[in-house]
C-alpha positions in Angstrom: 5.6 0.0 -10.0 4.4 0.2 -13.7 4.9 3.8 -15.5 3.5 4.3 -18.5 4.8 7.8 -20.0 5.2 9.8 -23.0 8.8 10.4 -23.1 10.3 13.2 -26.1 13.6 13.7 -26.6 15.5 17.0 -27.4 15.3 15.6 -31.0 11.4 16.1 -30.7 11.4 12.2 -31.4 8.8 10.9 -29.4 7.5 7.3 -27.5 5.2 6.1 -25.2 7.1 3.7 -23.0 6.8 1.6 -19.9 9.3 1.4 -17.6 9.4 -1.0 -14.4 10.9 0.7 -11.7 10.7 0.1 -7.7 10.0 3.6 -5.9 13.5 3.9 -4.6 15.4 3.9 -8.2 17.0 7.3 -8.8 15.3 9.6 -11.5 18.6 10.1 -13.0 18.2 5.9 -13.8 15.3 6.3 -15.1 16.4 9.5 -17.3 19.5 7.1 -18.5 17.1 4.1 -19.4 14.6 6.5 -21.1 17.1 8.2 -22.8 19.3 5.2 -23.8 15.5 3.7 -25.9 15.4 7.0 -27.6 19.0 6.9 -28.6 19.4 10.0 -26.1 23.5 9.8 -25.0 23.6 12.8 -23.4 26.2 12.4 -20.1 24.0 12.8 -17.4 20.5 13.0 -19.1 18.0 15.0 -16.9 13.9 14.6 -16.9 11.5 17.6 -17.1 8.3 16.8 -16.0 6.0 19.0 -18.7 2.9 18.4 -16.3 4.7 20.4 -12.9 7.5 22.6 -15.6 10.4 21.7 -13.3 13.3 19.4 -14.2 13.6 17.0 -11.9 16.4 16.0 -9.4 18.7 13.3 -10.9 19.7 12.2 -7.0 15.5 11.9 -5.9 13.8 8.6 -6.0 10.9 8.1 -8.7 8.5 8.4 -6.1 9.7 11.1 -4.1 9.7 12.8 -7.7 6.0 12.7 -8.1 6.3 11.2 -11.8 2.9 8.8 -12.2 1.6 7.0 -15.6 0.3 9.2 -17.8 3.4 12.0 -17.6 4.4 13.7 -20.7 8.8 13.8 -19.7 11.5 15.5 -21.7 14.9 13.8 -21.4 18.3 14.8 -22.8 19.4 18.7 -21.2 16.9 20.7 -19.4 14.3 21.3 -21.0 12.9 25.4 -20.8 9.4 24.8 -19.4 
């Protein structure tokens, strides 16, 4: 599937991105390939999900984690919602 997100970094540097990702790829993937465009090299990046104010589980699949085109995402440390 095709996401198209807003993605900020803790550095408030911002993007809109598209990422191609199957549904079973881990959101802690998609945090490191999100990250790694923003020049995010935190360890273990996480994602918050600004629409739902909840980081999301690094070990859930993208589509268990309800992320859909159009999602504003934070990645780098948790971000307080």
């Amino acid at each position: 599937m095709e996401l198209i997100v807003r993605v900020y970094a803790g550095s408030g540097a911002a993007a809109d991105l598209v990422a191609d990702v199957d549904g079973d790829h881990r959101v802690g993937d998609l945090a490191a390939a999100l990250g790694a465009q923003l020049g995010v090299h935190d360890h273990d990046p996480t994602i918050t999900l600004l629409r739902a104010g909840v980081v999301l589980d690094p070990a859930a699949t993208v589509a268990e984690s309800g992320v859909v085109s159009g999602d504003d995402l934070v990645v780098g440390a948790p971000y307080p919602v």
